[in-house]
C-alpha positions in Angstrom: 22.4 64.0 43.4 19.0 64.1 41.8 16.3 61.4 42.9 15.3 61.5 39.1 16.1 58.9 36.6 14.9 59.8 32.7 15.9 59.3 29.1 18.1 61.6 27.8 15.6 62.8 25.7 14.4 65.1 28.0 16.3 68.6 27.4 17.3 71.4 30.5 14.6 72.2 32.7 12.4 75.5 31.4 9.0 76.7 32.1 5.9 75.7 30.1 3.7 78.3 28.8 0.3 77.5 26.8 -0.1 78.0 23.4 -3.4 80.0 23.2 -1.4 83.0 24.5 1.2 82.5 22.2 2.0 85.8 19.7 5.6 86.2 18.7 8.6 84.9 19.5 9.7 87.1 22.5 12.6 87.1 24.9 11.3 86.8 28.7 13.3 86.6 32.0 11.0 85.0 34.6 10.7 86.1 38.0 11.6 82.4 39.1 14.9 82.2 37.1 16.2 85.4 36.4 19.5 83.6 35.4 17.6 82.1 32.2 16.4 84.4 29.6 14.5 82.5 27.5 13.3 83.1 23.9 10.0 81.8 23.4 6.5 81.8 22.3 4.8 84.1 25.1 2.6 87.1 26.5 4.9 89.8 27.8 6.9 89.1 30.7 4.7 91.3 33.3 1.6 89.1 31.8 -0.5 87.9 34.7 1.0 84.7 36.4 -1.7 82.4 35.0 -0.6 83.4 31.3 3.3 82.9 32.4 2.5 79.3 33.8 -0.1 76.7 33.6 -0.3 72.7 33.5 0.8 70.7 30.2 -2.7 70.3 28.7 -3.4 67.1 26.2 -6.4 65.8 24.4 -3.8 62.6 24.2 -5.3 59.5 26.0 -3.8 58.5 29.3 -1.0 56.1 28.7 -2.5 53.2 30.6 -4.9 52.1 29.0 -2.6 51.7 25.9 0.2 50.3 27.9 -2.0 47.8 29.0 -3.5 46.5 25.8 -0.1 46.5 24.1 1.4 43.9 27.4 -2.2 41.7 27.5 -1.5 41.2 23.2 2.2 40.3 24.3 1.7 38.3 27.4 -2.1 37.1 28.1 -0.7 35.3 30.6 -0.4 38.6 33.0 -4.4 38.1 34.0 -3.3 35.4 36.0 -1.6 38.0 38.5 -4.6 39.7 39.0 -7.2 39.1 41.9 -7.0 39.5 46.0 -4.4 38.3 47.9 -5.2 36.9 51.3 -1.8 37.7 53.0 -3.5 41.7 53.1 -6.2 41.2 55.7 -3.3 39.6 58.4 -0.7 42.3 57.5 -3.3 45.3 58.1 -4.5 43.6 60.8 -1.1 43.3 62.3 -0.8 47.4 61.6 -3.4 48.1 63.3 -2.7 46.0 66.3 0.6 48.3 66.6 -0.8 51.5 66.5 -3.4 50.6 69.4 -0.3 49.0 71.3 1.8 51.9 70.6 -1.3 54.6 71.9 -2.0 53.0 74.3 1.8 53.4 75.6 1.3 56.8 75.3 -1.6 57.6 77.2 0.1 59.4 79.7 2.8 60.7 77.8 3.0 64.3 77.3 2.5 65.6 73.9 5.5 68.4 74.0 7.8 65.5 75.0 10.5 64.1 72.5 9.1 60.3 73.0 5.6 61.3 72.0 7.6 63.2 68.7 9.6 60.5 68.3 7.2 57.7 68.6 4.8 59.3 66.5 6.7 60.4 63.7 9.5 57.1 63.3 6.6 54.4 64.1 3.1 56.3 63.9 3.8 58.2 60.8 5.3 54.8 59.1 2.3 52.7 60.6 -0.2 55.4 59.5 1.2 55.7 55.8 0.6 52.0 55.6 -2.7 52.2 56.3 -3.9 55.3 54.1 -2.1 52.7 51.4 -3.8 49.5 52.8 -7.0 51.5 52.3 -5.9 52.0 48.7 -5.3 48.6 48.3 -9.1 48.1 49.4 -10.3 50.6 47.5 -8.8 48.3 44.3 -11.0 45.0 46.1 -7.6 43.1 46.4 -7.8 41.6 49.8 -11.4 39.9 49.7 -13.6 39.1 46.5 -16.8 40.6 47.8 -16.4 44.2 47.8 -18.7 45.0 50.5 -15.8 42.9 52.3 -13.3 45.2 51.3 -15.4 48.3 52.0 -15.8 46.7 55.8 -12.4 46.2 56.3 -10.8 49.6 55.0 -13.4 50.8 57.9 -11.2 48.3 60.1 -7.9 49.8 58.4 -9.0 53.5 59.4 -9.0 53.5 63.1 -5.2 54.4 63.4 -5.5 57.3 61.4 -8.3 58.8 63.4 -10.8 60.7 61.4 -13.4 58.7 58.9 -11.3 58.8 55.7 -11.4 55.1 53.8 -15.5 55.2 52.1 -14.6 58.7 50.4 -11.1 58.0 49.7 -12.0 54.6 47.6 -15.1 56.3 45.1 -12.4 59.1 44.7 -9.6 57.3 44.0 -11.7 55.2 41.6 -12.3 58.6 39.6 -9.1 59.4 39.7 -8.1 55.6 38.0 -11.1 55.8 35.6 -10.2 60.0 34.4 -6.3 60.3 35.1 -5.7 63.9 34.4 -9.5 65.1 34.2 -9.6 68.4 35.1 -12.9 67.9 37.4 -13.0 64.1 38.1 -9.4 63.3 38.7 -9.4 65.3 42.4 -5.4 64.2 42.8 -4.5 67.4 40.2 -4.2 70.8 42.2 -6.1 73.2 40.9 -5.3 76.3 39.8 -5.1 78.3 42.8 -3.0 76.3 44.2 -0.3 76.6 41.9 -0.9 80.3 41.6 -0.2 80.3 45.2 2.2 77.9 46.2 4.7 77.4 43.6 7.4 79.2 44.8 9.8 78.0 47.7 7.8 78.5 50.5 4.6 77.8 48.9 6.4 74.1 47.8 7.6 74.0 51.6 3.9 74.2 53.0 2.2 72.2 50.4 5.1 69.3 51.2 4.4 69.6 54.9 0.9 69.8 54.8 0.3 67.5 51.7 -2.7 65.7 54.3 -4.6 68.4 54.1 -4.9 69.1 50.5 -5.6 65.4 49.9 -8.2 65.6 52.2 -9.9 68.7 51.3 -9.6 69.4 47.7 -11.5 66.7 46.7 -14.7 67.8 48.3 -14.4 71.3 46.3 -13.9 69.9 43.2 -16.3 67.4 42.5 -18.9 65.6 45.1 -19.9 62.3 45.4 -22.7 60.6 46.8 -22.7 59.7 50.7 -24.4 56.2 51.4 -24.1 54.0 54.2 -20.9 53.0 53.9 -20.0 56.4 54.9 -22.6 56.7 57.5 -20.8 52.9 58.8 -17.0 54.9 58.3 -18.3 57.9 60.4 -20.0 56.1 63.5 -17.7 53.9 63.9 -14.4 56.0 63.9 -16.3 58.7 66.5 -17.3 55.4 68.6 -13.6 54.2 68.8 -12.2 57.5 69.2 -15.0 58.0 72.1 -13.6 54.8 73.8 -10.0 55.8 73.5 -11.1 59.1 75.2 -13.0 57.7 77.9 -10.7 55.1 78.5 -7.2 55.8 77.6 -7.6 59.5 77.5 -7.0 62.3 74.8 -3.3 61.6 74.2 -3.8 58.4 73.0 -6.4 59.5 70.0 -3.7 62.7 69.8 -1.5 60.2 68.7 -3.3 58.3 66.4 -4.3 62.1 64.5 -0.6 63.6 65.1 0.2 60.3 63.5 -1.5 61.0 60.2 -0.4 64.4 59.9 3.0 63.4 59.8 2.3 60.8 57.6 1.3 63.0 54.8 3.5 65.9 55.9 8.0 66.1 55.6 8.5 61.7 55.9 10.5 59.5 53.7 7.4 57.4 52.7 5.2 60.9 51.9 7.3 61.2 49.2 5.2 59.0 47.1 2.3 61.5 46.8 4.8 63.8 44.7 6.8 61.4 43.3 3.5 59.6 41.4 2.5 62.1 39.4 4.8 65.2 39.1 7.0 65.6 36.7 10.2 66.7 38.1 12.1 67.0 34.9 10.2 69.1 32.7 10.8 69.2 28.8 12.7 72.3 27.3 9.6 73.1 25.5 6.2 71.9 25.1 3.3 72.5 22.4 0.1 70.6 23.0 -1.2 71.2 19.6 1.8 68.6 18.3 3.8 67.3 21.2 3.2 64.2 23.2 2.7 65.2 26.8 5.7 64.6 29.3 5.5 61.1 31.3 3.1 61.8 33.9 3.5 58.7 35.8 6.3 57.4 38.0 7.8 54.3 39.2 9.8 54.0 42.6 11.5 50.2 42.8 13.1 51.6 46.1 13.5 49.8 49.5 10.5 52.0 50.9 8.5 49.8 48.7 8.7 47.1 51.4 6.5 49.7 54.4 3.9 50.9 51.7 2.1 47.9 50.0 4.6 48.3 46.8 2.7 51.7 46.1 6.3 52.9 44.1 5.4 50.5 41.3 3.1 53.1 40.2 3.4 52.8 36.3 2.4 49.0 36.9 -0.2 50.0 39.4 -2.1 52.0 37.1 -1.7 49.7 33.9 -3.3 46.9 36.1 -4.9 48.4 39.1 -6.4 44.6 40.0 -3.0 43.5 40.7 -2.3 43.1 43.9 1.2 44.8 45.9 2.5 41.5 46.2 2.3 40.8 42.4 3.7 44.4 40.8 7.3 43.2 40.7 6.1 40.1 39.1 4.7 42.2 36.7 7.3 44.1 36.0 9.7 41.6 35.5 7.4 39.7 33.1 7.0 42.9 30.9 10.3 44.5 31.7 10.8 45.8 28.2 7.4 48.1 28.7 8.9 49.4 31.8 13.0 49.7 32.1 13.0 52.6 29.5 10.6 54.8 31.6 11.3 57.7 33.9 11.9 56.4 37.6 12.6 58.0 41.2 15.5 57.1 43.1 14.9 57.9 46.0 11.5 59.5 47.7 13.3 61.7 50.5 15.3 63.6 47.1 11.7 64.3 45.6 10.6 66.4 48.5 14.6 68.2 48.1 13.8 68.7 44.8 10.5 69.2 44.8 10.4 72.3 47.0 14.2 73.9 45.7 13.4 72.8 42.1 13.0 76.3 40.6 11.3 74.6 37.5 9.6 72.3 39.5 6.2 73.8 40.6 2.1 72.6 41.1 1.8 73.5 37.6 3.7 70.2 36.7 1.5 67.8 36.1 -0.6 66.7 33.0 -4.0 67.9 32.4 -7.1 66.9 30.1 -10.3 68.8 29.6 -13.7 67.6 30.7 -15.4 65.4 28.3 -17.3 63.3 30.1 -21.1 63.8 30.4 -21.2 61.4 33.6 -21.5 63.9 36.5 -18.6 62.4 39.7 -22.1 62.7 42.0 -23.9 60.0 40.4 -20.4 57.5 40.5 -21.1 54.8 42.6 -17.9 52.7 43.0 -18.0 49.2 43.3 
């Protein structure tokens, strides 16, 4: 059964292919689905693989913002869901608490053994996915009004995960908010090369199982940002606890904390939500950006998975009011339910990695795209 939920507008999956290569009308069978011939718009079918795929471009504005004027006119009353909630700082601090616990269990536990595995992947992987998320939640300023508070704690949130991630990931993210789609500022779209690379099966397979590290990296090669002090804090203070743990509780407990992290952005139920946001998994038959809309390029998940990752699967809402808090989304949704129950949803995030990697339509070229246009260079952003 497909994890995928969509109007039946949408027609059988096909591959996209940009206009400005388009000649004559020509009948093509792809290398990725020989069973399909296809009559189309297109380059030949030995074209090079860039002129066979490529992402749905728009000049269209990103839904969002419209979304969210349209609900405000309807329902002014939605600002009133919007601010911290104090219930975060506990909860994280509660998470954290665990993973220390749990490493410190495992200090003299070998890391070839199934308990390490096991402990690691069912609570370290689950533990550590909540805290990338409680980061994200930070990154938004919705557990403290100051955000020098929120900047402090992420730095608190990061110790399970091991490396100094939370002062990059929240200017980032903020870009990412601010230029959904942006070809240079949005650093959550994979780049070219990437989908020239990995959209086939096994390409799918590795990018799904090492989703961490493209998250991680790709960012820095795409656009830079400045480093202040809050990175300088995020850096000393992750080597100083992971020096202690070292010292102290030796190199399987820090192992686990890192091992932890990997797995949490790697093949596990809750990773599913870094496909499952944006991707579109059910592509329309056809597509012209000259006159069509693009495809839906934003997800919901109203799953029971909500419950371990901050309500992150509520990403439609999320991104029409990123200063509502997790703990208000379903609120939200059920006060503008008619803006929402017509969209596109996911069933079920362990069925969008499935269908995500065998999907033969499904590749790293699916996901909308939107020139540059701003003038504002991503190393002078300073998030607040």
């Amino acid at each position: 059964m497909s994890s995928f939920s969509t109007p039946s507008s949408y027609g059988s999956p096909t591959i996209n292919l940009p206009t400005e290569f388009s000649e004559k009308m020509t009948t093509i069978i792809h290398r990725k689905i020989p069973d399909q011939p296809l009559e189309v718009e297109s380059p030949a079918a030995d074209s090079s693989i860039e002129k066979l795929n490529d992402f749905y471009w728009t000049d269209k504005a990103e839904p969002h913002a419209i979304r969210r004027k349209q609900i405000l006119k309807k329902y002014p009353q939605i600002t009133k869901l919007t601010g911290p909630e104090p219930l975060t700082k506990y909860i994280i601090f509660g998470v954290v608490s665990l993973q220390l616990l749990v490493a410190y269990n495992l200090r003299n536990t070998s890391f070839w053994s199934w308990k390490f595995f096991l402990s690691s992947y069912i609570i370290g992987a689950t533990a550590n996915q909540n805290c990338f998320l409680a980061i994200h939640e930070l990154s938004h300023n919705l557990a403290f009004k100051k955000p020098i508070h929120n900047k402090l704690y992420a730095i608190f949130a990061n110790i399970p995960i091991g490396i100094p991630y939370s002062a990059s990931f929240r200017p980032y993210h903020q870009l990412h908010h601010k230029f959904q789609g942006d070809e240079i500022l949005d650093t959550d779209l994979p780049t070219r090369y990437e989908a020239i690379i990995l959209s086939n099966i096994l390409g799918k397979a590795f990018f799904a199982t090492c989703q961490i590290f493209f998250y991680a990296l790709r960012p820095m090669f795409i656009t830079q940002i400045k480093f202040t002090y809050i990175h300088l804090l995020n850096v000393a203070f992750q080597v100083f606890i992971d020096y202690l743990m070292v010292k102290y509780w030796g190199g399987n407990a820090l192992l686990y904390f890192v091992f932890s992290s990997f797995l949490a952005g790697s093949l596990h139920p809750c990773s599913g939500h870094f496909i499952a946001e944006h991707y579109i998994l059910s592509p329309p038959s056809s597509y012209n950006p000259q006159t069509d809309l693009p495809p839906v390029e934003t997800y919901s998940y109203y799953g029971i998975l909500n419950v371990l990752t901050w309500n992150v699967g509520l990403h439609n809402e999320h991104h029409d009011f990123p200063y509502i808090a997790w703990s208000k989304l379903f609120e939200l949704n059920k006060v503008a339910n008619e803006f929402y129950r017509d969209l596109p949803e996911h069933k079920s995030w362990c069925m969008v990695i499935v269908d995500f990697i065998l999907g033969k339509d499904v590749t790293l070229w699916n996901r909308v795209k939107r020139k540059n246009k701003s003038e504002m260079k991503s190393k002078d952003y300073i998030s607040y």
